[in-house]
C-alpha positions, 0 to 999 in steps of 0.5 A: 094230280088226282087220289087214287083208292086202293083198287086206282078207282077216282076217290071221289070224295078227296076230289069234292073237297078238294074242289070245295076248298078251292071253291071256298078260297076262291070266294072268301079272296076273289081278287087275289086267286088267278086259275091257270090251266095247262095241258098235262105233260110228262115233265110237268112245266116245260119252258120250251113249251110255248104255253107253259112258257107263257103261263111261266111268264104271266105266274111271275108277273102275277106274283110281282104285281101281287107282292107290290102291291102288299107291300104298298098296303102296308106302307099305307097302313104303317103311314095311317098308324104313324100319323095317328101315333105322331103325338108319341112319337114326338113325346118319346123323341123329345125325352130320349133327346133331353136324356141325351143332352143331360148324360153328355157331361156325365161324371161319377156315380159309377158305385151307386149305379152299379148298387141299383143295378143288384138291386135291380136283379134281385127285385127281378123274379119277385114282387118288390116296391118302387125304388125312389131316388131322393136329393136337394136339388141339383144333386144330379138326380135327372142325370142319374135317371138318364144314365139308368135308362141308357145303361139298363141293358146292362145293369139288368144283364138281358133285354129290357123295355125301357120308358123314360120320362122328365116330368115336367118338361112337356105337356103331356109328362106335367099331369098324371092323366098324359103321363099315364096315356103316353106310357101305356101306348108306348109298352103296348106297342113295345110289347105288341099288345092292344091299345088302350080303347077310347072309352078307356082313356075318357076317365081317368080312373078308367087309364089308372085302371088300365095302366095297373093291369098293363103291368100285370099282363106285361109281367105274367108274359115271362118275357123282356123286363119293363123299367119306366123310370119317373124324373121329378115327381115334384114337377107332376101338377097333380102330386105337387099339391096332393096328399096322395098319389091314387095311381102309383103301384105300392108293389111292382110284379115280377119282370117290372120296375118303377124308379122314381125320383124327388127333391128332398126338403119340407113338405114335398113330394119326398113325404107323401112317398114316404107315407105310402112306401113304408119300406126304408129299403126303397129309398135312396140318397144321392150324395154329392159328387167328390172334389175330383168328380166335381173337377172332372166335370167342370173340365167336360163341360170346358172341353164341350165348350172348346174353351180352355182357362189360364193356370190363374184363372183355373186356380181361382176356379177351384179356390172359389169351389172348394169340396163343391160336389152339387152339380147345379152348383158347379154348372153355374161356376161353369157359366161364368168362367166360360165368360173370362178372357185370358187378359181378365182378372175376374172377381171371385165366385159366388160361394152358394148357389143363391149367390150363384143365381144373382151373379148370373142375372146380374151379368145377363142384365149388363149384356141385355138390359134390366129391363129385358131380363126382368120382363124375360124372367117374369113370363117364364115363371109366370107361365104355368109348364113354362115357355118356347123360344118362340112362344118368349119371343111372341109375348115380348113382341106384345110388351109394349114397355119392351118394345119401346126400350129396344127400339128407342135408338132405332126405327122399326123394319116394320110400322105394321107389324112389330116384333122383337128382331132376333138379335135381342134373343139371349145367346146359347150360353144365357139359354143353358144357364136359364134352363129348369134345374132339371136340366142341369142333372137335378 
């Protein structure tokens, strides 16, 4: 195919440039181009025409071969990134499966999230504050936070990009500086925008910078809302001790909202918010939950748990919990009744949730020794952001007065190696009811 001019002489000129183009994309992809040439014909390829047969055969070829190999490029390239995003990836399954386990037994608040969600649209279009979500502990604000995170979709009423954090229940969600690492990385690539640089991320002024300009940039593309929403702001090393927190936003753009949550008490966290974020509109209360609420969680958990309670045994639940709607509180009572047998009268509850605390460790030290227990306790409230399964095990291994008490009855599998045996780590019921207060809907 060739252009003509008016008078069906060779345009020449359209020729050099074609052949200029072709010469230019030849050179800037050497190994991708492929010259075929093919004697001309009437009816352009023609199969039954031997060498455009063998040219229809090896274009095709060409093409597969080209297109597997694009393919496994870019399966190299996603495997190259994955590995070096592993870390994120890891953070944001670890909270996306703490939310999941904590919203299993969710129970009532319907009013309050459907409140928050009108709030929530009404901040939409406009510059707004923070909203902080405040309560004792073990009111069941961790539990709220990750019903908001699972029902945002629909409180929001379009699509939203979502990022969740329980703070302190991992290594980089317990300090400002891997908080704000982890969820910078994860909204750029939620939003397909450049990742921080690592001259970026070597200060910390320099993330926090970052960080606020990221909102910004996310609000000014007009297109999906950004929630992130910020459990236990008490677990965050660098406010619990602090007078003020240097990198929260005192507004929030268009398009974008922060929610974050507090235990309420002296000289917390609570305050210092309050001194930063003066509207009175931004904070808001979780109550207890009602006595009919408080039930039906208790009959979840029972119902999770396969285990049903005899009409005495469920009547000396109740009387022991009377109008109790703290659901800290009522996971306790729950982790004792799960221990009754049906030919057991069992002593009363305790009435408060020290008492509560007391009774458990009572009962874990009569299964396990005071000793093992005492020691147990120790290390995890020793430790600074908490302990594995594993990593409890490997300390009680190295404890020599623990070591001695489990094996006086009995000779070690091992005289090199000494460890604790398996069958001395707590049950599955005694590791839920040692989990952080966090985890029971704090």
């Amino acid at each position: 195919m060739v252009d003509r001019l008016a008078d069906s002489c060779l345009d020449t000129d359209a020729q050099n440039r074609l052949s200029s183009l072709k010469g230019h994309i030849t050179d800037m992809h050497p190994g991708v181009l492929k010259a075929h040439r093919l004697p001309w014909s009437r009816d352009l390829v023609n199969p039954k025409n031997k060498t455009h047969a063998r040219y229809l055969k090896e274009l095709g070829e060409q093409f597969v071969a080209r297109a597997n190999h694009q393919v496994l490029e870019r399966l190299h390239e996603l495997d190259v990134a994955g590995r070096e995003l592993a870390w994120l990836y890891q953070e944001i399954r670890h909270h996306l499966w703490q939310s999941s386990e904590v919203t299993q037994n969710f129970c009532g608040r319907q009013e309050l999230l459907a409140r928050l969600g009108q709030q929530l649209r009404h901040d939409d279009s406009k510059q707004h504050t923070p909203l902080v979500l405040f309560g004792p502990p073990g009111i069941g604000k961790t539990a709220l936070m990750c019903k908001l995170a699972e029902q945002m979709p629909r409180l929001l009423r379009h699509k939203t990009v979502t990022v969740l954090r329980l703070l302190g229940t991992s290594q980089m969600s317990s300090d400002a500086r891997g908080l704000l690492k982890s969820v910078c990385f994860q909204v750029c690539l939620a939003y397909g925008l450049p990742l921080p640089p690592a001259q970026v991320l070597d200060a910390h002024t320099r993330v926090v910078q970052f960080f606020h300009t990221l909102l910004h940039t996310v609000s000014c593309r007009n297109f999906e809302s950004l929630v992130l929403l910020l459990d236990a702001m008490d677990d965050l090393d660098s406010v619990r001790h602090a007078r003020r927190i240097p990198w929260l936003p005192l507004n929030c753009p268009p398009r974008v909202h922060l929610i974050l949550s507090a235990c309420s008490g002296a000289l917390g966290v609570l305050d210092i918010l309050q001194r930063v974020l003066l509207d009175p509109e931004a904070y808001w209360e979780v109550k207890p939950l009602s006595g009919n609420q408080g039930q039906e969680m208790i009959q979840h958990l029972l119902v999770a748990a396969r285990r049903t309670l005899s009409p005495v045994h469920t009547d000396l639940l109740w009387a022991s919990l009377p109008e109790c709607g703290n659901p800290g509180r009522l996971r306790l009572a729950f982790e004792e009744a799960r221990k009754w047998a049906s030919f057991t009268v069992p002593a009363p509850l305790a009435t408060t949730a020290e008492e509560a605390t007391h009774q458990l460790c009572a009962r874990l030290e009569q299964t396990h020794g005071r000793l093992l227990v005492a020691h147990v306790l120790g290390y995890i409230v020793s430790s600074r952001h908490g302990l594995s399964e594993a990593e409890l095990k490997d300390v009680l291994s190295l404890d020599d007065e623990v070591l001695q008490a489990v094996y006086q009855d009995w000779t070690p599998p091992s005289k090199e190696l000494l460890r604790l045996p398996p069958s001395q780590g707590t049950e599955p019921g005694d590791r839920t009811a040692l989990q952080p207060s966090g985890a029971w809907g704090e």
